[in-house]
C-alpha positions in Angstrom: 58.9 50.8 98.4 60.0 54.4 97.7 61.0 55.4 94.7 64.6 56.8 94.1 65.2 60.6 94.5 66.1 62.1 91.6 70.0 63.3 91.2 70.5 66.9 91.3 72.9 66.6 88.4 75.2 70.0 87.7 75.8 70.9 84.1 78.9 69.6 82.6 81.1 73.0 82.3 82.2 73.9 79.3 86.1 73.1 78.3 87.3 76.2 76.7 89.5 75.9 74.1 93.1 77.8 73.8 95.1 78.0 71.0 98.8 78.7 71.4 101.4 80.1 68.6 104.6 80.2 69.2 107.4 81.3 67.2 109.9 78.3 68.5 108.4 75.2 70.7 106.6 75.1 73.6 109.8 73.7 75.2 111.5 76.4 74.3 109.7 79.5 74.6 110.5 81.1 78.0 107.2 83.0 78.7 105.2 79.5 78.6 105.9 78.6 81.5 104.3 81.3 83.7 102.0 81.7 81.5 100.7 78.4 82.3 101.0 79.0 86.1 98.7 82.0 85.8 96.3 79.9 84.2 96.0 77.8 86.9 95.9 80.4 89.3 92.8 81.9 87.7 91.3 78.6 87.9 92.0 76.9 84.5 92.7 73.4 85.0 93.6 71.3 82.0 91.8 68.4 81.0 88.8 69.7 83.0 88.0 73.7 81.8 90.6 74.3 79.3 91.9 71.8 76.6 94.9 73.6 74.7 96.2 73.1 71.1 99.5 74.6 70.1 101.4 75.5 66.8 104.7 75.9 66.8 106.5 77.2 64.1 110.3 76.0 65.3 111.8 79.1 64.3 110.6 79.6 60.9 109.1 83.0 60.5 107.9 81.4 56.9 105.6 79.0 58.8 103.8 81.6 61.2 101.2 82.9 58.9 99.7 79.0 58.0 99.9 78.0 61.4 98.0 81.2 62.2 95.0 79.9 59.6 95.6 76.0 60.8 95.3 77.6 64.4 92.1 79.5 63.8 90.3 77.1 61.9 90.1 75.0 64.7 88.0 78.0 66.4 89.4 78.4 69.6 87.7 80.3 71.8 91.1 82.4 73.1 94.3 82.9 70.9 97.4 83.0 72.9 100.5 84.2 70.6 104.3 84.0 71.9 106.0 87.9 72.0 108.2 87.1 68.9 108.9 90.0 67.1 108.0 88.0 64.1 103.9 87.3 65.1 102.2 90.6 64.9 101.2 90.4 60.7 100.4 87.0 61.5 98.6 87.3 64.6 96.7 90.8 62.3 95.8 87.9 59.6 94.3 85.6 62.1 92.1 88.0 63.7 91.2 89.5 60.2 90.7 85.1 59.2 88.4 84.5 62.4 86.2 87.9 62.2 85.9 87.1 57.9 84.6 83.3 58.6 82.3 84.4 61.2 80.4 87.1 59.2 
């Protein structure tokens, strides 16, 4: 009786995690869409190398900045932020909030 070959098992890849702001929804922010189409065309395929959170501030500037923290302290490994004239300071505090915890 031989004994079983052993499996030549791959490493599990990783699933990268992306965080999305958006000023309005993701239903309604007109750039989403493409963006996710290039995603795929580079090879990201959710549910297997990219699992994506989103904050949405439904068009209250007032929220951007705590969804920015809430958004970071989940650690994604990439930040995508909507082109909202209204993100940059938040987007500034994020970065600031993510190199800060990581020191």
């Amino acid at each position: 009786m031989a004994a079983p070959l052993p499996a030549d098992a791959q490493p599990a890849a990783k699933v990268a995690r992306l965080g999305v702001l958006l000023f309005g929804t993701p239903e309604s922010e007109a750039n989403l869409p493409a963006f996710r189409r290039r995603l795929t065309e580079l090879g990201w395929v959710e549910g297997k190398t990219l699992s994506t959170v989103y904050r949405a501030a439904e068009g209250h500037p007032e929220r951007l900045a705590a969804l920015a923290v809430e958004l970071a302290s989940l650690k994604p490994d990439f930040i995508f932020a909507s082109a909202a004239t209204s993100l940059p300071l938040p987007a500034r505090r994020l970065t600031r909030y993510r190199q800060e915890r990581s020191a």
